[in-house]
N, C-alpha and C positions, 0 to 999 in steps of 0.2 A: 545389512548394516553398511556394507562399503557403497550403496549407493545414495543409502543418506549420507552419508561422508561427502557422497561427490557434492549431492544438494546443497548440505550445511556449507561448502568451501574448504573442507577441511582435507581431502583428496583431490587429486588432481586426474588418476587415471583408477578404472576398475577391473581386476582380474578374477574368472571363477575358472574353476575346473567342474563346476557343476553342470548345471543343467540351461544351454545358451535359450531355450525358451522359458524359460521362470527367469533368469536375466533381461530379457528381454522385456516383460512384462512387466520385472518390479523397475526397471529405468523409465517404460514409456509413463505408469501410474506416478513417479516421485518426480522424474526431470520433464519441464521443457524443451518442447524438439523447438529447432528455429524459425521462428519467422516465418510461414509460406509454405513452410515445409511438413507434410500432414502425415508421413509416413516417418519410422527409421528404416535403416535399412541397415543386414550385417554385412561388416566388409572384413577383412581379410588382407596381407600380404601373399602376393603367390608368385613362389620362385618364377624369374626365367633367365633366359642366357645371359642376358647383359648384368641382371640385378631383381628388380621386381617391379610386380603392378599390383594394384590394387582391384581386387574384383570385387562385386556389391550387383545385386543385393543374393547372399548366400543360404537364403532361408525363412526371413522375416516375412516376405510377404509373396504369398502362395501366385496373386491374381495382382495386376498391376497396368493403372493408364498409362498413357502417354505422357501426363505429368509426374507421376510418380517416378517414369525410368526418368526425364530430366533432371527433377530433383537431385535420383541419386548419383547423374552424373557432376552436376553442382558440388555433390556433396564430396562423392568421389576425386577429384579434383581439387578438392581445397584438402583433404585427406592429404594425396599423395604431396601437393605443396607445401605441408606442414610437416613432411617425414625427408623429401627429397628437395634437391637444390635446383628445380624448376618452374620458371614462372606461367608458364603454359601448357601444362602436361595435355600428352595426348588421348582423348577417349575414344572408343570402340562401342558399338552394343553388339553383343553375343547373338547371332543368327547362324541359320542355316546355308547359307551364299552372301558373296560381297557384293551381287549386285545389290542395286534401291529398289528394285522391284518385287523381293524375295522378300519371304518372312512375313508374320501373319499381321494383319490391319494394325494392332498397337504398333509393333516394330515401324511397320511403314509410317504411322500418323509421328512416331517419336524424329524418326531418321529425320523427316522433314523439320519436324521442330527444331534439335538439334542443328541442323545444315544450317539454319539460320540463325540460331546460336545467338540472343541478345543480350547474354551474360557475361560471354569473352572472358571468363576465367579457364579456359579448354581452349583444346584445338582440335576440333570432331573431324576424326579423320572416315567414319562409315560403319561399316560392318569388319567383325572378323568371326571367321568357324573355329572353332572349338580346337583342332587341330593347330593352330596359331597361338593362342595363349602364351606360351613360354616362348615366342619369338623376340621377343624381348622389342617388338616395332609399337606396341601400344602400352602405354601408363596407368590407362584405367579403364575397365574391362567391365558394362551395366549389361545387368540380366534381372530379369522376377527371379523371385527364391524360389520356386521351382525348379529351372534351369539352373540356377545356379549351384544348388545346392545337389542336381546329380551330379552337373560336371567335378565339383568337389569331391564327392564319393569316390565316382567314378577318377580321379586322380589318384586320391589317398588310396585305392584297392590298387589301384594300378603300382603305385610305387612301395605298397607290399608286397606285391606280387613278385616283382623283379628285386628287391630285396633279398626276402625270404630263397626267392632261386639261386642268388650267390652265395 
């Protein structure tokens, strides 16, 4: 129901505590994604020092081209500029090294898409490791839902862990 609401115009935002893939599914079958855009992608708020970034994609999509991660930096980006007071937030894609020559074929064919960046809604600043995340130096943070969604787990156990130990 709350996503025909979004459809009909009668809601403006939707929240479940259910199940974020039957969410998922019942948004892509009722709404139109944008324009060009042939994927959703889940995104997120994820603390870090200074305040937060947005990380995408957290789950939605297992396998992912080089236009897909653009996309969700597109997306990502106009996200973060409709929650924060910047006109050119910075993006990252989630690798393994910050060199350009790191990271498997997709990553490298995106980096390069990206570096050229004929959107200019972003400021593609590279690559950043996992370990970096909450440094609070980058605004929005593209991964497959793959990746994404360990490093997520992998946070959430992590900040249980050290929780429950206090």
């Amino acid at each position: 129901k709350t996503i025909e609401l979004l459809k009909n115009k009668k809601a403006d935002i939707a929240l479940s505590a259910g199940n974020t893939g039957a969410m998922l599914v019942m948004s892509r079958l009722l709404l139109n994604t944008i324009e060009g855009i042939s994927r959703p992608a889940l995104a997120a708020l994820w603390p870090n020092k200074n305040d937060m970034n947005v990380v995408l994609d957290l789950g939605a999509n297992i396998d992912c081209d080089e236009k897909n991660l653009c996309d969700f930096a597109s997306m990502g980006a106009a996200l973060f500029r409709s929650l924060f007071e910047r006109d050119s937030p910075k993006v990252a894609l989630l690798n393994v090294g910050l060199e350009e020559t790191k990271g498997n074929d997709i990553l490298k064919k995106t980096y390069s898409a990206l570096k050229s960046n004929k959107i200019k809604n972003f400021n593609f600043c590279g690559y950043i490791e996992g370990n970096h995340i909450m440094d609070g130096d980058i605004d929005v943070i593209v991964t497959d839902g793959f990746t994404g969604n360990v490093a997520l787990k992998t946070a959430e156990g992590t900040a249980n862990f050290i929780t429950k130990g206090l």
